[in-house]
C-alpha positions in Angstrom: -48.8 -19.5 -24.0 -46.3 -22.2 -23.3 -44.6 -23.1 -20.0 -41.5 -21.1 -20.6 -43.3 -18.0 -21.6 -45.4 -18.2 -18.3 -42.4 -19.0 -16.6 -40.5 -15.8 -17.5 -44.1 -13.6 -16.7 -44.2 -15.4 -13.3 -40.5 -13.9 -12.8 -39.1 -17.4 -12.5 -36.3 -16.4 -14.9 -34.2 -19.4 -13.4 -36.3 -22.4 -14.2 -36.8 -20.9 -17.8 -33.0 -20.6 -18.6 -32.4 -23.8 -17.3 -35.1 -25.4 -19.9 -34.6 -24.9 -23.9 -36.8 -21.6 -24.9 -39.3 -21.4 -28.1 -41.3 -18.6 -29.1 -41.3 -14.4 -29.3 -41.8 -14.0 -25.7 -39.5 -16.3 -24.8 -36.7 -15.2 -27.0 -37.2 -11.2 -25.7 -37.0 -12.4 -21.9 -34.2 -14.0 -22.6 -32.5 -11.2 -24.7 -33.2 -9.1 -22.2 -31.9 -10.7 -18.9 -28.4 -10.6 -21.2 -29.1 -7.3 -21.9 -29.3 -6.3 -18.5 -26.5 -8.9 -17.4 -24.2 -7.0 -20.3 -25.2 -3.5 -18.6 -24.7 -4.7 -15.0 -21.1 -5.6 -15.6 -20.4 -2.6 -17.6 -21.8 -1.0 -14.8 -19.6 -2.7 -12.6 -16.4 -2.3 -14.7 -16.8 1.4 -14.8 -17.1 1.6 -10.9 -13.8 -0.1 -10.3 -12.0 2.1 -13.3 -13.0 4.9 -11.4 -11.9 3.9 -7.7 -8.8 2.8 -9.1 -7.8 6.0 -11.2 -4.2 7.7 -10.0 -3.1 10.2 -10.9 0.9 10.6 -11.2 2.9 13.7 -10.2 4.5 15.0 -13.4 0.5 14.6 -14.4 -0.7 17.0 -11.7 2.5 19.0 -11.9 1.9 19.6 -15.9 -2.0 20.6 -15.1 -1.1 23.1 -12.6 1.2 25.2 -14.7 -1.6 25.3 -17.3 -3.6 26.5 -14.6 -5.4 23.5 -14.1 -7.5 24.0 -10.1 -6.9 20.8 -8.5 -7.9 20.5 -4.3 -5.3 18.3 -2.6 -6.2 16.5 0.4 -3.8 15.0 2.8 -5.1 11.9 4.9 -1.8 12.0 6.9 -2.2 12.7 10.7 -1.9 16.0 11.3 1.9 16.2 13.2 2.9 14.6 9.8 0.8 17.4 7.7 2.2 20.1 10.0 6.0 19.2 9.5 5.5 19.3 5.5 2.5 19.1 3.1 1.9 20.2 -1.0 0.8 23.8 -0.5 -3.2 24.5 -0.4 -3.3 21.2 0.4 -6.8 20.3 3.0 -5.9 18.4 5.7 -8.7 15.5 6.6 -7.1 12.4 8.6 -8.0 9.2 6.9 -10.0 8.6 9.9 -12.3 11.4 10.0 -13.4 11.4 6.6 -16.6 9.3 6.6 -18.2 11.5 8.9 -16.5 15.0 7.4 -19.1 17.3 6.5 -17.7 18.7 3.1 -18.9 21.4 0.6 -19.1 20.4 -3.2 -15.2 20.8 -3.6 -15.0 19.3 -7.3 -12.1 17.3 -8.1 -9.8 16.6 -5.5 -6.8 14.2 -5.3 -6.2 12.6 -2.2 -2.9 11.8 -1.0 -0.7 10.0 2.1 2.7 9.5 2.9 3.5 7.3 0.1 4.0 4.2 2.4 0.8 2.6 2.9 -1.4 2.9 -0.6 -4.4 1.5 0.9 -5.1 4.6 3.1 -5.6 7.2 0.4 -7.6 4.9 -1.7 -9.9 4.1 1.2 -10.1 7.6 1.4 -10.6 8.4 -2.2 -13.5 6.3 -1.8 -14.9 7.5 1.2 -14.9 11.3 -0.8 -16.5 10.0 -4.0 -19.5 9.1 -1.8 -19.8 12.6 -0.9 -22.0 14.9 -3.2 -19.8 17.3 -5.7 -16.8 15.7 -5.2 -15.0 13.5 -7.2 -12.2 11.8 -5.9 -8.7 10.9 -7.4 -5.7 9.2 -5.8 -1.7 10.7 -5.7 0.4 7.8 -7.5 3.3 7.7 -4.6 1.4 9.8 -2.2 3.5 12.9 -0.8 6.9 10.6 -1.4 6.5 10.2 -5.3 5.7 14.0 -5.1 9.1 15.5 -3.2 11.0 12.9 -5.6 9.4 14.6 -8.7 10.7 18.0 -7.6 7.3 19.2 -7.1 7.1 22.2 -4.3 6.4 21.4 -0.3 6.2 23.4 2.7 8.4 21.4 4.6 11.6 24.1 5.5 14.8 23.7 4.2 17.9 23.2 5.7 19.2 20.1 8.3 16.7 18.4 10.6 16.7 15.2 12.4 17.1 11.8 10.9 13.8 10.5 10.0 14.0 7.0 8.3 11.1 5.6 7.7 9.9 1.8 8.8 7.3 -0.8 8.5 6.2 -3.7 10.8 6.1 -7.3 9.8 2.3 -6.9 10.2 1.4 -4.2 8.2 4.1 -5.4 5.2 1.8 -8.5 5.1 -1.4 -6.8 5.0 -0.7 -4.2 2.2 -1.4 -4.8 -1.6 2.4 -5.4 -2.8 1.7 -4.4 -6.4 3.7 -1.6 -6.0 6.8 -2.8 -3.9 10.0 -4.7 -4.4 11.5 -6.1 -1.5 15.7 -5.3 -1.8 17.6 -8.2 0.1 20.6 -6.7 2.0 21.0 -9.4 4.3 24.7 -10.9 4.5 26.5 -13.1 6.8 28.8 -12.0 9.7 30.5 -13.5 12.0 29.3 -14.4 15.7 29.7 -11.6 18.4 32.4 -13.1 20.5 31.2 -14.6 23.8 27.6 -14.9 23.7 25.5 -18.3 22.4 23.4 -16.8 19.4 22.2 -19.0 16.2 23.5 -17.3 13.1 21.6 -17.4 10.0 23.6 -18.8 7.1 23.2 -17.6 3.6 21.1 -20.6 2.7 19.1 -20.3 6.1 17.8 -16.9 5.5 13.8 -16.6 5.1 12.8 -16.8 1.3 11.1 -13.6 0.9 9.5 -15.0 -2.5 7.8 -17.4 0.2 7.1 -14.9 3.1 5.2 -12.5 0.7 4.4 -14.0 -2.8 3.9 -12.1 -5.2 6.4 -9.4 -4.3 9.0 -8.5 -6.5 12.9 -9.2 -4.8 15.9 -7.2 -5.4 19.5 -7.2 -4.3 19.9 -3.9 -4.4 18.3 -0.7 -4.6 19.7 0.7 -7.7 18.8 -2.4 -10.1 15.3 -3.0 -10.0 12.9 -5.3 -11.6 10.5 -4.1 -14.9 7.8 -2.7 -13.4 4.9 -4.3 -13.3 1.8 -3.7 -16.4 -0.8 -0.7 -15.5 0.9 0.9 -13.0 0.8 4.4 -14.5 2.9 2.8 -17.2 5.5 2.7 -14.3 6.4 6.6 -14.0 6.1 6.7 -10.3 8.8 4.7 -8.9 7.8 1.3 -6.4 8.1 1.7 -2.7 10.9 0.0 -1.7 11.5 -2.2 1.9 14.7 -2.1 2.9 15.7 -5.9 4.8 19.3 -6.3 6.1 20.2 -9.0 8.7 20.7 -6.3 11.6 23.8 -5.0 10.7 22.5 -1.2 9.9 22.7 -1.8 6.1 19.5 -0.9 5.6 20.0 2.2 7.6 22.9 3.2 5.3 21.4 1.9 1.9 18.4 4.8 3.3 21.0 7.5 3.9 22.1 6.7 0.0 18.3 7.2 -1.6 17.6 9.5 0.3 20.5 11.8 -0.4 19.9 11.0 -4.2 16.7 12.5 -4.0 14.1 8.8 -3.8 12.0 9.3 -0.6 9.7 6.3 -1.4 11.4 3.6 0.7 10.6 2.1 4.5 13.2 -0.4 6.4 11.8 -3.6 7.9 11.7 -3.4 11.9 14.0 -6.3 12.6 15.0 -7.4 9.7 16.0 -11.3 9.3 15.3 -12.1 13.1 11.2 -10.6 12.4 10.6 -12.6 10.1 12.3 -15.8 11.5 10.0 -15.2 14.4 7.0 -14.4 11.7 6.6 -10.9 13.5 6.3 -12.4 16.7 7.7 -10.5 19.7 10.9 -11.3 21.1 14.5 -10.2 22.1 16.7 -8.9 19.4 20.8 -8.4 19.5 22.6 -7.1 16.4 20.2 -8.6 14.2 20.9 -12.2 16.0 18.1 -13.9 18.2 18.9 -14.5 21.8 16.9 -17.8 22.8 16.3 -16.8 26.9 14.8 -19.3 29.1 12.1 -18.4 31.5 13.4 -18.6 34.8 12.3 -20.8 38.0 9.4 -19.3 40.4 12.2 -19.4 42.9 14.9 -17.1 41.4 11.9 -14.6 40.6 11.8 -13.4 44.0 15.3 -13.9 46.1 14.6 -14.8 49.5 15.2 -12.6 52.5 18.0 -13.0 54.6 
C-alpha cells in the first residue's frame, strides 16, 4: 500500500490531502472526506434556515381563520404582557426560558415587543432546544401584529401616552437589518441668555457613520426599498425617531401612531447623545450645557 493510502488508514487525512493522491483507496478517502464536508455544511445551512425562519402577521392571521392551532409565546416582561398581549398567548420572559420546564407544545411562535428583534430570536432558540417544540419567530413582534389589524387584549378607549424609546447603547448593539433611522433634526436658534454650542446643519453627527449599515430617512412617510429577504418586505422596518431636541420626534410619534404604525422607538437625546457617543451628561432643549467642575472650596461654604 502506498504512503498516501496508509496515511488516510492512520487518520492523518491532512498530510494526505496536502500530497497528490494515486490509487482506489486513496481516491475513496478522499471522495469521502468531501462527501462528508458536502453534508456537514448542508447540515449547517439547514440549521441557520431554521433559526432564522419568521413568520409574518397576515401569514399567521390567514392560518388561523383556516383553523390552523398555532401557540403564541410572549417573551415580554410580564407588566408589558398584562397591559396587552395576542389572546391565548403563554407568557415566558425571555429570561426564564432556558430553565422553563415545558410540555411538548408543538409549534409555537414566539414574539416581543417589536423593538428589540434579538430577544425573541434568542428565545426562539432557546425553545427549539426543548423536546416537542418547534420554535418560530413573529416578523415585527406584537407591533407588526396591532399594525396588521390582528386582535389584542389591550382595552380600548384613551390611556396614557406611551411613546416608546431606545438608548444610544442598545441602538448600537441591535442587528439594524430591519431599521431605518429618519433624520428630523433641524436648526434653531439659540435660547436667549445662556452659552450653549449649537449644532449647525453641517455639524450634525452623520448617522451613515454612527451606525453603518443602517438605512437613513428624512422622514417617516418616504422610506427606503426594503432590504432583500426580509419576508419579501411585508412587515414594515422599525423606525428610530432622531430630532435635535425640539420634541419633533415626539410629534412625528403622535402622527404614526394615530395612523395606525406602532413599530417605531425615539432616540433618548437625540443630536446631543450621540455628540456625546451615549455618554452621560447634562441636556437642555436638545443643546449641550458644557459645566465646569467646581473648586473644593465652593463645595462646602464655610461657616460664619
Amino acid at each position: 500500500m502506498n504512503s498516501n493510502a496508509s496515511s488516510i488508514e492512520r487518520g492523518d487525512m491532512g498530510s494526505a490531502l496536502m500530497r497528490p493522491v494515486a490509487g482506489p483507496v486513496a481516491r475513496v478517502g478522499v471522495k469521502s472526506a468531501r462527501h462528508g464536508l458536502i453534508w456537514g455544511l448542508c447540515c449547517g445551512l439547514c440549521f441557520l434556515a431554521v433559526e432564522a425562519r419568521a413568520a409574518t402577521p397576515t401569514e399567521l392571521q390567514q392560518q388561523l381563520n383556516a383553523g390552523v392551532k398555532i401557540t403564541f409565546v410572549d417573551v415580554r416582561p410580564t407588566a408589558l404582557f398584562k397591559a396587552g398581549h395576542i389572546p391565548n398567548a403563554i407568557n415566558i420572559p425571555a429570561a426564564l426560558v432556558p430553565s422553563k420546564e415545558l410540555p411538548p407544545l408543538g409549534r409555537v411562535i414566539v414574539y416581543d415587543g417589536g423593538l428589540a428583534r434579538e430577544l425573541a430570536a434568542a428565545a426562539a432558540a432557546e425553545l427549539n432546544r426543548k423536546p416537542g417544540i418547534t420554535a418560530e419567530v413573529l416578523d415585527g413582534g406584537l407591533a407588526a401584529w396591532e399594525m396588521a389589524r390582528s386582535s389584542t387584549t389591550q382595552a380600548s378607549g384613551m390611556d396614557a401616552e406611551k411613546l416608546p424609546q431606545v438608548t444610544y447603547q442598545d441602538l448600537k448593539r441591535r442587528n439594524l437589518d430591519d431599521v431605518v433611522l429618519v433624520d428630523l433634526r433641524e436648526d434653531r436658534p439659540p435660547a436667549p441668555g445662556l452659552a450653549v454650542r449649537q449644532s449647525a446643519s453641517s455639524g450634525f453627527t452623520s448617522l451613515s457613520s454612527e451606525f453603518p449599515g443602517a438605512r437613513v430617512a428624512s422622514s417617516p412617510w418616504k422610506l427606503p426599498e426594503s432590504r432583500q429577504g426580509q419576508a419579501g418586505g411585508s412587515t414594515p422596518p422599525l423606525l428610530v425617531l432622531i430630532d435635535n431636541g425640539d420634541g419633533k420626534a415626539q410629534q412625528t410619534a403622535r402622527a404614526l401612531k394615530a395612523s395606525g404604525n406602532t413599530r417605531f422607538v425615539i432616540l433618548t437625546g437625540g443630536e446631543s447623545i450621540l455628540e456625546r457617543k451615549g455618554a452621560p451628561g447634562l441636556q437642555r432643549a436638545g443643546s449641550t450645557l458644557s459645566v465646569p467642575s467646581l473648586p473644593a472650596a465652593a463645595t462646602a461654604p464655610s461657616k460664619p
